[in-house]
KOLBA-912654 format. One record per atom (N, C-alpha, C): residue number from 1; x, y negated, z; residue in three letters; atom name. Coordinates in steps of 0.2 Angstrom, whole numbers. Atoms other than C-alpha are relative to their C-alpha. Layout:
N
PT seq     X     Y     Z type atom
PT NUM     X     Y     Z  ALA   CA
...
***
This chain:
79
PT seq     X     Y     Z type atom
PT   1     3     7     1  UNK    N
PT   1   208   508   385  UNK   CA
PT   1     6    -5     0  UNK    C
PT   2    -5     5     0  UNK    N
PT   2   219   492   380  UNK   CA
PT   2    -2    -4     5  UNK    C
PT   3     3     4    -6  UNK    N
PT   3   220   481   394  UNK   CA
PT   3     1    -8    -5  UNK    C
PT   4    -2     7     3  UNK    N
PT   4   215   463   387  UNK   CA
PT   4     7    -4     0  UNK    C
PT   5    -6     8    -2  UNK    N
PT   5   229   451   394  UNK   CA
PT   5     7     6    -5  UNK    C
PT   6    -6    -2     5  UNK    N
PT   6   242   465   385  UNK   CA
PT   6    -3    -1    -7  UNK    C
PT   7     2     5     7  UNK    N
PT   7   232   461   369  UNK   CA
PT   7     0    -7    -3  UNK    C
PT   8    -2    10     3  UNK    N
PT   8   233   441   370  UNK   CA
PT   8     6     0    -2  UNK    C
PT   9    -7     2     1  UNK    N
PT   9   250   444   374  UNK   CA
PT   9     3     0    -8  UNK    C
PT  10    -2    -2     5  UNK    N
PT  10   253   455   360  UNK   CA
PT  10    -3    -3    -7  UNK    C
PT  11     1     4     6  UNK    N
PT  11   245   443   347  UNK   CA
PT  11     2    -7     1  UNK    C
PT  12    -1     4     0  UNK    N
PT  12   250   431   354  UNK   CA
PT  12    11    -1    -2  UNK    C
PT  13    -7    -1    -2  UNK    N
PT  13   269   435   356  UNK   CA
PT  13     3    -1   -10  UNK    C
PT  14     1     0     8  UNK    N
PT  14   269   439   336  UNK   CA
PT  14     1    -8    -4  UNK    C
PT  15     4     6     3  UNK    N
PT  15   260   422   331  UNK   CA
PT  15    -2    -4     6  UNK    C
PT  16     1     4    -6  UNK    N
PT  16   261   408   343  UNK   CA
PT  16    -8    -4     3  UNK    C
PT  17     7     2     3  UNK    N
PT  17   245   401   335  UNK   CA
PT  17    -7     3    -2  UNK    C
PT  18     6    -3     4  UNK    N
PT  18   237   415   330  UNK   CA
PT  18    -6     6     5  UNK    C
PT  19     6     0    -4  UNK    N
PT  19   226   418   344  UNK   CA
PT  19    -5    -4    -1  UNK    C
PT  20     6     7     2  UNK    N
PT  20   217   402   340  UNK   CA
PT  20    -3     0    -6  UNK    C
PT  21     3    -2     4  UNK    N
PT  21   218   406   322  UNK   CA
PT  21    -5     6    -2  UNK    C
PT  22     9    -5     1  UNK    N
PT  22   207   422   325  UNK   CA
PT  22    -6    -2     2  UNK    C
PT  23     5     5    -2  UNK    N
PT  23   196   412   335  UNK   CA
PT  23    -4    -3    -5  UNK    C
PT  24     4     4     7  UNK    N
PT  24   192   400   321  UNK   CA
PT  24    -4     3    -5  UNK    C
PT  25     4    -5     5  UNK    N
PT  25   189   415   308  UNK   CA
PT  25    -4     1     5  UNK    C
PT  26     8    -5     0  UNK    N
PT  26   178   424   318  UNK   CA
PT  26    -6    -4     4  UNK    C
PT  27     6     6     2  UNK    N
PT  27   168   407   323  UNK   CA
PT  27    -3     0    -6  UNK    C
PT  28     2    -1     3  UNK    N
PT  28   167   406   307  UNK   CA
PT  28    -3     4    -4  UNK    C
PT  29     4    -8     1  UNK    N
PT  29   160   423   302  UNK   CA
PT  29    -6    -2     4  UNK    C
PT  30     8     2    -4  UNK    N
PT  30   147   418   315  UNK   CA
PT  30    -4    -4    -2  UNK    C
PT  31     5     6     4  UNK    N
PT  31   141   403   305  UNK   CA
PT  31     1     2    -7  UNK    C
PT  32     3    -5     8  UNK    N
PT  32   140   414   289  UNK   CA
PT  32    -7     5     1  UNK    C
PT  33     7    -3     0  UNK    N
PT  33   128   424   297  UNK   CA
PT  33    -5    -5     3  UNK    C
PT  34     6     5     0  UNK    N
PT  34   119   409   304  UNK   CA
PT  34    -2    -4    -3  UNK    C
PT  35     3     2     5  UNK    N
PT  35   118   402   288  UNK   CA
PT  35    -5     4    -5  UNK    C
PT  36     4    -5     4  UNK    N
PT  36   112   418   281  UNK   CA
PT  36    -8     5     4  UNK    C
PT  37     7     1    -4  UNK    N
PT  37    98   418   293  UNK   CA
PT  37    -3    -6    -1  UNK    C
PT  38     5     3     3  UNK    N
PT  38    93   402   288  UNK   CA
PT  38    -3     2    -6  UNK    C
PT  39     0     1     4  UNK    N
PT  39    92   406   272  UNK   CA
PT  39    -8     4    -1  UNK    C
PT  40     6    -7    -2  UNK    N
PT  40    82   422   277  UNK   CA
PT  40    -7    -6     1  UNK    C
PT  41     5     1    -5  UNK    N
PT  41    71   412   287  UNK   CA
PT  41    -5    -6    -4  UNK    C
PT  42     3     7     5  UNK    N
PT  42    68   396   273  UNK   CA
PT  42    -5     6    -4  UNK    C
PT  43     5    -3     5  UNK    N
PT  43    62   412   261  UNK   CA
PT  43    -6     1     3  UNK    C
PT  44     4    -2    -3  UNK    N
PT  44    49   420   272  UNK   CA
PT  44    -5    -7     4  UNK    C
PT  45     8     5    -2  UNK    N
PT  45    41   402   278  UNK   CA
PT  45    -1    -3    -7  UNK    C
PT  46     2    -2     7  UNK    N
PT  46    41   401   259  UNK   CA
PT  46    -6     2    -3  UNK    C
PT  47     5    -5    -1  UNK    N
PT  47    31   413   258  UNK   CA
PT  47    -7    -1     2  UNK    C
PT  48     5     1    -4  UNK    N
PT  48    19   408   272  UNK   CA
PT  48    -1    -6    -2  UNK    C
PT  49     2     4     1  UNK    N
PT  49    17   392   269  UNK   CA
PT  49     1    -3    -7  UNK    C
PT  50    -2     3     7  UNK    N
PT  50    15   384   252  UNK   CA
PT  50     0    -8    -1  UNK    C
PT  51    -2     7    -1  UNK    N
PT  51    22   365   250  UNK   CA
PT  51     6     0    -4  UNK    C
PT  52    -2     2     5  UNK    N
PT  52    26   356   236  UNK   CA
PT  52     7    -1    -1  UNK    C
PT  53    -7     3    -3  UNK    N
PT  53    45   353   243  UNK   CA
PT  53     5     7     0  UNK    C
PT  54    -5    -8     2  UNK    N
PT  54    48   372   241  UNK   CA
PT  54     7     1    -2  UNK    C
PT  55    -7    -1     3  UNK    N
PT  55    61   373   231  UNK   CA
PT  55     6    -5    -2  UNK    C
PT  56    -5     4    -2  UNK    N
PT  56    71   358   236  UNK   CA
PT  56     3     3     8  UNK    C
PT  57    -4    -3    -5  UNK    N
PT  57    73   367   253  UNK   CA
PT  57     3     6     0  UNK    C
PT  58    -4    -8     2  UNK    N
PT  58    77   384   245  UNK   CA
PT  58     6    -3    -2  UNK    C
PT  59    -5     4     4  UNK    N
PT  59    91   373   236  UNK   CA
PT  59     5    -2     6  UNK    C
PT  60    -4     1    -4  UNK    N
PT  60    96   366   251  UNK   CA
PT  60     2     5     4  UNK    C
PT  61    -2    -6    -4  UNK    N
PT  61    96   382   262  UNK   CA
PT  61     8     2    -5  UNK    C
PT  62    -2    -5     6  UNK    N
PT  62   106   391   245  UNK   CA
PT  62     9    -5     2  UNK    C
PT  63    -4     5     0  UNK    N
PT  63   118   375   246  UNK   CA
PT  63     4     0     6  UNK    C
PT  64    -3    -2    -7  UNK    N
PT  64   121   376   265  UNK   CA
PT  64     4     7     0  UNK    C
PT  65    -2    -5    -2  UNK    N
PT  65   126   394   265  UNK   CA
PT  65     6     0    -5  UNK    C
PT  66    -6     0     4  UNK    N
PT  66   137   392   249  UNK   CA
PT  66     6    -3     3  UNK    C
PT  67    -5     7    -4  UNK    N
PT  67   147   376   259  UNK   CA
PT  67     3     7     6  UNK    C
PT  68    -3    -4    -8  UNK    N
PT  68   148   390   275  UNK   CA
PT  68     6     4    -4  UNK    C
PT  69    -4    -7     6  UNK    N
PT  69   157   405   260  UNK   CA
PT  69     7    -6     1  UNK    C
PT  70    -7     5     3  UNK    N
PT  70   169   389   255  UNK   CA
PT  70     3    -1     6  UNK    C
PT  71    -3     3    -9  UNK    N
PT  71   172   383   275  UNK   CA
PT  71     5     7    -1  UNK    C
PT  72    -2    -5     0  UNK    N
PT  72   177   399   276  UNK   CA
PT  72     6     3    -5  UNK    C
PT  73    -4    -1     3  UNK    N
PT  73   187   405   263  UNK   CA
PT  73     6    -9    -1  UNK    C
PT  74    -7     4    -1  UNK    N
PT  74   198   387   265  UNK   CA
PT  74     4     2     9  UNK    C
PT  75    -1    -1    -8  UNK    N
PT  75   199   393   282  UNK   CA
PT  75     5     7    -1  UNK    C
PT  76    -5    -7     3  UNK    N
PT  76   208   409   277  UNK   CA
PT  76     7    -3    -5  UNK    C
PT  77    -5     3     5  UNK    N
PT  77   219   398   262  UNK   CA
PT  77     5    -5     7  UNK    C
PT  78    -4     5    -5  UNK    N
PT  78   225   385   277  UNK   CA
PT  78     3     4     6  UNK    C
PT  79    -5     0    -3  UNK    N
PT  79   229   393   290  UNK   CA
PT  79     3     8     1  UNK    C
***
């Protein structure tokens, strides 16, 4: 079993920064899947409820999650 603190070291020791850069990736991974729970979750009240306004919040949900993909891949291009 690897001992944590020799794992920081060793990504650390490599990339002075790039403990913090992994951090930020996989935040951001985690707000791609809670974007893509929203999105889930606009369909299915959708579904259940029906309101004239439907498909400007599909639009927005769809909009939200595309902005998270972009976040993300500038976040992979910058750092």
């Amino acid at each position: 079993m690897i001992n944590v603190d020799l794992l920081v070291n060793f990504i650390t020791a490599f990339f002075p920064w790039g403990f913090a850069k992994a951090c930020i990736v996989i935040l951001n991974l985690i707000y791609i899947i809670f974007a893509l729970v929203v999105l889930r979750q606009e369909r299915l009240m959708a579904n259940v409820v029906e309101i004239p306004f439907a498909p400007f919040l599909r639009s927005i949900a769809i909009i939200h999650f595309i902005a998270s993909v972009v976040a993300l891949l500038l976040v992979l291009i910058i750092l």
